[in-house]
C-alpha positions as CSV (number, residue, x, y, z in Angstrom):
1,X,-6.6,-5.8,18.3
2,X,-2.6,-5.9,18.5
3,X,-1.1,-2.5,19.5
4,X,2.2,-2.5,20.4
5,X,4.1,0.6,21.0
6,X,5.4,0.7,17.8
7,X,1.9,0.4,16.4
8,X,0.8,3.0,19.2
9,X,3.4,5.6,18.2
10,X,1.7,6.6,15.1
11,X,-1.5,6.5,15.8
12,X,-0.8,8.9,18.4
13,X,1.2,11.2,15.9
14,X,-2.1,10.8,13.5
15,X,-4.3,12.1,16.4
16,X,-1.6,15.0,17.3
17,X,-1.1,15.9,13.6
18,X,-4.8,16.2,13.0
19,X,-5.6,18.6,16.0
20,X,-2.5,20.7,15.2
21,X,-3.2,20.7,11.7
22,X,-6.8,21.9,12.8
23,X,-6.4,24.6,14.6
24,X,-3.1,25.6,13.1
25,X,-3.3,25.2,9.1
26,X,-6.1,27.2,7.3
27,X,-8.5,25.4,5.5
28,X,-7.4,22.0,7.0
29,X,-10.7,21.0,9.2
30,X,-13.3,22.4,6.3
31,X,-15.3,19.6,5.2
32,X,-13.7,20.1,1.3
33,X,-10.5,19.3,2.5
34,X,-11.3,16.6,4.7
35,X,-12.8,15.0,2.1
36,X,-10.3,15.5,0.2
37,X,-7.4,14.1,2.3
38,X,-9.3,10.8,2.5
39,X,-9.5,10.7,-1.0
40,X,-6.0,11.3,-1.6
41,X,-5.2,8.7,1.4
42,X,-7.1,5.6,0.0
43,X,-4.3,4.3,-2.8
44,X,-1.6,5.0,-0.1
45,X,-3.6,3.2,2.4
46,X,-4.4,-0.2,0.4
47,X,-0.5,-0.3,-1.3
48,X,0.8,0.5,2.0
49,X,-1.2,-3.0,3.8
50,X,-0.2,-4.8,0.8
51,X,3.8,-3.5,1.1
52,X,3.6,-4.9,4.8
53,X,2.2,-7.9,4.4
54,X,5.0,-9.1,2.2
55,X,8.0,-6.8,4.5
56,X,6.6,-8.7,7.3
57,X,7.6,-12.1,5.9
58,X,11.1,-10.0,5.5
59,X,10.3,-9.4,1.8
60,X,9.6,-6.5,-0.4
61,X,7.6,-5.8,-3.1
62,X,9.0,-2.7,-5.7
63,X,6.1,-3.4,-8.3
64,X,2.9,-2.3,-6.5
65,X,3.5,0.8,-8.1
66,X,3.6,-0.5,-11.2
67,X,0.6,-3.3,-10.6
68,X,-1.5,0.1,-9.4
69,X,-0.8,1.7,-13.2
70,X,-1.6,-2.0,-15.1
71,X,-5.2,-2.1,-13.5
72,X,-5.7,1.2,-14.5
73,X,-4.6,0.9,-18.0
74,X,-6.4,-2.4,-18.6
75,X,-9.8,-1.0,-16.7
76,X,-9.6,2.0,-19.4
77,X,-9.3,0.0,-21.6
78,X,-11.7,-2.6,-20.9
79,X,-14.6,0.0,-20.3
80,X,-13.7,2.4,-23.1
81,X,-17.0,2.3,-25.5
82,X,-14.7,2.2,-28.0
83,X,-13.8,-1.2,-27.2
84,X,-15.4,-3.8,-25.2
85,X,-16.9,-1.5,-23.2
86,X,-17.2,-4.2,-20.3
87,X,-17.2,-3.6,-16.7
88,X,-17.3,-6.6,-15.6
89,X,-15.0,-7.5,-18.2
90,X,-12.5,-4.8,-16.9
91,X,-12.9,-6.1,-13.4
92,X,-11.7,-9.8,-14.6
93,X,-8.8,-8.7,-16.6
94,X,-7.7,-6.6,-13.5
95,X,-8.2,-9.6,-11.0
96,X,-6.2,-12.0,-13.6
97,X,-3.5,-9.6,-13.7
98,X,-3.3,-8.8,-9.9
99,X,-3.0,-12.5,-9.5
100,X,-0.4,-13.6,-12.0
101,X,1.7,-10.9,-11.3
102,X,1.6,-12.1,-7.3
103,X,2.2,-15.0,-8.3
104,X,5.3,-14.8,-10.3
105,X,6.7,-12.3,-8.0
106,X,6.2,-15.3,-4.6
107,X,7.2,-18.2,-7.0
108,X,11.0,-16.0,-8.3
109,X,11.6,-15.3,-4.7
110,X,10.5,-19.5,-3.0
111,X,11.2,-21.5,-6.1
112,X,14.1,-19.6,-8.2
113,X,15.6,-17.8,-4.5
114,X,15.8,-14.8,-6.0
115,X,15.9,-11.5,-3.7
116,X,12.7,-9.9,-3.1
117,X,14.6,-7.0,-3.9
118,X,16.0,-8.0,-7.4
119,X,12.7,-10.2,-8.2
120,X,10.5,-7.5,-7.8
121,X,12.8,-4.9,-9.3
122,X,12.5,-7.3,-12.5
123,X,8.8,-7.5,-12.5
124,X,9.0,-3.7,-11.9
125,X,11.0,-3.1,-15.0
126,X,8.4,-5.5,-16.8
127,X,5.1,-3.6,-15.9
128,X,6.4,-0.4,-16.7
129,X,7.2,-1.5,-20.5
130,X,4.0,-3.3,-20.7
131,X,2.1,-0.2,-19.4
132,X,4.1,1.9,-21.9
133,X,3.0,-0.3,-24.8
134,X,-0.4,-0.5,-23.6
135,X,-0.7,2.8,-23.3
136,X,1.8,5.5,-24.2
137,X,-0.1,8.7,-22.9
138,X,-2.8,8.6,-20.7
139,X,-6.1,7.1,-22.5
140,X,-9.1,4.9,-22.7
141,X,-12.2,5.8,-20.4
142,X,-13.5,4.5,-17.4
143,X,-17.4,3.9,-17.5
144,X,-19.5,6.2,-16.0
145,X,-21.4,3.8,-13.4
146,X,-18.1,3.1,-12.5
147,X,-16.9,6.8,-11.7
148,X,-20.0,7.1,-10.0
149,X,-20.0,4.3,-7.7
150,X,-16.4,5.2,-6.9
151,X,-17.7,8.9,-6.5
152,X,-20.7,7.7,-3.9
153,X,-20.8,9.9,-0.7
154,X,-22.4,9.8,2.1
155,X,-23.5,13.0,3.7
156,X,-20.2,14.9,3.3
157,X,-17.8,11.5,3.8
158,X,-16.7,9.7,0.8
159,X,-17.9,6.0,1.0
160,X,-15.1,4.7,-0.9
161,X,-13.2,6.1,2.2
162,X,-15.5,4.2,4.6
163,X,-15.1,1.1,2.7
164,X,-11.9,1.1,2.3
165,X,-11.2,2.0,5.8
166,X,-13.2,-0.9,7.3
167,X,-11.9,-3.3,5.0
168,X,-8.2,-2.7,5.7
169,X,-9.7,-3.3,9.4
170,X,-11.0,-6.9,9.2
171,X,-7.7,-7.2,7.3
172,X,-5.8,-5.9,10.4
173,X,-8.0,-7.7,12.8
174,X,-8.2,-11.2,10.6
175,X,-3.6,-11.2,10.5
176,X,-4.1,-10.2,14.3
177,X,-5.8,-13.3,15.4
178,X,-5.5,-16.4,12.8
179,X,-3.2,-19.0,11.8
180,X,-2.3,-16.8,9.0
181,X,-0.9,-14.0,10.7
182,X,1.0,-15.9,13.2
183,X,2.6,-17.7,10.2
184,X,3.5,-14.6,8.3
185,X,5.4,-13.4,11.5
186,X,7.2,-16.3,12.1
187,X,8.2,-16.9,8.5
188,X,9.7,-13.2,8.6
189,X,11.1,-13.8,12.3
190,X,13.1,-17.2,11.4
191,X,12.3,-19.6,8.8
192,X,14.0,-22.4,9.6
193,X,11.9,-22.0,12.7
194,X,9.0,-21.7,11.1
195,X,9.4,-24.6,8.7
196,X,10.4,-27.2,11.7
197,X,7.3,-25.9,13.5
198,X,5.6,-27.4,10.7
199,X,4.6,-24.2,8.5
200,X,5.1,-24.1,4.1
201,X,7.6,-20.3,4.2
202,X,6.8,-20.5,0.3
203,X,3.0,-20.8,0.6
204,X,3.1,-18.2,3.4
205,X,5.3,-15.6,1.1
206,X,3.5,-16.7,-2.4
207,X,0.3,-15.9,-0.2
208,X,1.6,-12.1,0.8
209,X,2.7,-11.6,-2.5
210,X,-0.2,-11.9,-4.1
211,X,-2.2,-9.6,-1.9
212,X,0.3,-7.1,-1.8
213,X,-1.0,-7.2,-5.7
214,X,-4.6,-7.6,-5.0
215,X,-4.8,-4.4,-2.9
216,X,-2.0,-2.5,-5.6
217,X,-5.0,-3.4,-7.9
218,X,-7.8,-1.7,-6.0
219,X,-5.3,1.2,-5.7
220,X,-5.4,1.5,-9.5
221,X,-8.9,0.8,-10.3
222,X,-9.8,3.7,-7.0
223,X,-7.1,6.5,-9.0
224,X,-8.5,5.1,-12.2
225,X,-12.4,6.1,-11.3
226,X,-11.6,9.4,-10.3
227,X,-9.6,10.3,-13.3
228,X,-11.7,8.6,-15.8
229,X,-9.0,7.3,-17.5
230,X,-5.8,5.0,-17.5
231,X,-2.2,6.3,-17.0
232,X,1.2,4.6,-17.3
233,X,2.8,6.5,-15.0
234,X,0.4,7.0,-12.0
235,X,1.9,4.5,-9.7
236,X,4.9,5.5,-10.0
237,X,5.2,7.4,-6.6
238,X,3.6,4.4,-4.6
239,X,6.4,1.9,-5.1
240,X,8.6,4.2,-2.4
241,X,6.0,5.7,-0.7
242,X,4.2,2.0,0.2
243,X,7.8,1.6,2.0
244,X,7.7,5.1,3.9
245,X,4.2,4.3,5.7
246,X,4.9,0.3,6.7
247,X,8.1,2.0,8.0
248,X,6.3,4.9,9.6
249,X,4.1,2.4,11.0
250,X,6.6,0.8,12.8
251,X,7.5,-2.1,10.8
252,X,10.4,-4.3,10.9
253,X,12.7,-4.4,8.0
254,X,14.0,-7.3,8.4
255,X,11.0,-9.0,8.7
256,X,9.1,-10.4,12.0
257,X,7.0,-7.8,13.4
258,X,4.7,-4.9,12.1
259,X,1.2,-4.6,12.4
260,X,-1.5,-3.7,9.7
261,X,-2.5,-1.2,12.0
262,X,0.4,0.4,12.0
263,X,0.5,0.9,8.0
264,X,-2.9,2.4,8.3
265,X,-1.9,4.8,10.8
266,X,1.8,5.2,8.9
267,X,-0.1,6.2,5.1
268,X,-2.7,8.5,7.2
269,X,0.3,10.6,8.4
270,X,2.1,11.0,5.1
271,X,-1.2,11.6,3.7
272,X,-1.5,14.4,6.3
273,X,1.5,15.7,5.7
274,X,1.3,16.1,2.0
275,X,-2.0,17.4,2.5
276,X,-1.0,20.2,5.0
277,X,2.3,21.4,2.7
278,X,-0.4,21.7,0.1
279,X,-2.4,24.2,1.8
280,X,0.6,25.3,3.2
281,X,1.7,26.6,-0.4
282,X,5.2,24.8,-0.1
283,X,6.3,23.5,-3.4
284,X,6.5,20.1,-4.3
285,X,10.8,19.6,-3.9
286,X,10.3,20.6,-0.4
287,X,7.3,18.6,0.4
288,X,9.5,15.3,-0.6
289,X,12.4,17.0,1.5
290,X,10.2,17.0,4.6
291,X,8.4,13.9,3.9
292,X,12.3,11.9,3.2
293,X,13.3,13.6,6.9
294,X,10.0,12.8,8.5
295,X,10.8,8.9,6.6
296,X,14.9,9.3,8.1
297,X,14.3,9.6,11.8
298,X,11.1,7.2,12.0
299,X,13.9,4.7,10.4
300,X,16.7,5.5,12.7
301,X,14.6,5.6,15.9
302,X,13.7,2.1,14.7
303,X,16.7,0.8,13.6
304,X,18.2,1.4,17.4
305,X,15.0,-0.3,18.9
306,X,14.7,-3.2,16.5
307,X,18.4,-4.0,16.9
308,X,18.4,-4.3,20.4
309,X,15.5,-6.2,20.5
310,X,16.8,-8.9,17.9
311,X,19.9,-9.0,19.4
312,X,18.5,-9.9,22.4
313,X,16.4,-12.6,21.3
314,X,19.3,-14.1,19.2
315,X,21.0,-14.3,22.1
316,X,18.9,-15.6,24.5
């Protein structure tokens, strides 16, 4: 494992939350809302890995949220009985559509140079048509061995949860230690470095594209099998809030450094927070106040120690 200290920070602030928030907040350590908050965490968590995969590469990726609503639309639609009624089916159309749409996004941004920013954006603007005309209200129907598979616990812990949480860890531990992840970081640190040390920058960015997609899918099939059905608006909150948690877990902007540990431990404590102005009874304008100061510091208090740092190394 790679911890840094800007990996390190929030996982300490997940630890701290959780205690205060468990003596502190009624109702916060009862086994319901435990339960619960993991729930709620899982879509966070996979768009979140997926957002800094591709911000490490110093990219961005605006269409996960839009990508999580397509594989829930097309799964509804897939399983419905009224149609093909097809699981497996369902679980194809989603994986083909997770990977064109990673695909296009990597091959605007390496073969046409267009700005992550604006390339995403586009594909963004795309989805959220498509969805519409797939699916103008929420609709279709998930199968019922798929609810229930998705609905497994063990004990009183979700499994999804436990699955999901020890995936995203060979994940962290797999761009920790191979070829892969070295490459992603020095692609985001310098290209022209990167490509004289013998490394492909497009392969490398058409690569974090599309599992920034990938895991945006599992997000939507996860949201999908707990409400049964397809919507064309659920994602819409993950496109900024994948951002918040890879910058709460101490990534770099600009591309070079971050650690999937660190977006783990960045979507737990928005997660928490949400979670805790729930019980709290504060109403939803002031939980996105508190969340976009929370999101404000954690950016300036990174901006000063990022830009130090890269000035540094640019200069020595």
């Amino acid at each position: 494992m790679t911890f840094s200290r800007r990996t390190v920070g929030p996982i300490v602030l997940v630890v701290v939350g959780v205690l205060l928030a468990w003596f502190l907040v009624p109702r916060f350590g009862t086994r319901i809302n435990i339960g619960y908050f993991l729930l709620q965490s899982v879509p966070l968590l996979l768009t979140a890995v997926g957002q800094t995969l591709v911000i490490i590469t110093a990219g961005i990726d605006l269409s996960v949220g839009a990508m999580v609503a397509l594989s829930g639309i097309i799964a509804a639609l897939l399983m419905d009985p009224s149609g093909p009624g097809s699981v497996p089916l369902a679980l194809a159309g989603c994986l083909g559509a997770a990977l064109a749409v990673g695909l296009t996004n990597g091959l605007l941004v390496v073969r046409y140079n267009l700005p992550p920013f604006l390339a995403t954006l586009g594909m963004t603007f795309f989805l959220a048509g498509l969805n519409l005309y797939l699916m103008p209200v929420p609709g279709g129907k998930i199968a019922e061995s798929f609810q229930d598979a998705a609905a497994t616990r063990w004990g009183y812990v979700p499994a999804t949860v436990v699955v999901t949480l020890i995936f995203l860890a060979l994940i962290a531990v797999f761009i920790d230690r191979s070829r892969f992840g070295l490459r992603l970081r020095a692609v985001g640190w310098n290209e022209k470095s990167a490509r004289l040390a013998g490394v492909s920058p497009g392969k490398v960015k058409i690569a974090a594209y599309i599992c920034s997609a990938l895991l945006a899918m599992l997000a939507g099939l996860f949201i999908a099998s707990r409400t049964g059905s397809g919507d064309p608006l659920v994602g819409n909150t993950y496109q900024l809030s994948s951002i918040s948690a890879a910058v709460l877990g101490g990534i770099d902007l600009f591309g070079g450094r971050g650690t999937i540990w660190g977006a783990i431990a960045g979507a737990l404590v928005l997660a928490m927070i949400g979670n805790v102005l729930n019980l709290l009874g504060v109403v939803a304008y002031w939980q996105w106040i508190v969340q976009g100061l929370v999101l404000l510091v954690a950016v300036a208090l990174y901006a000063v120690q990022f830009g130090r740092k890269r000035q540094q190394a640019r200069l020595a």
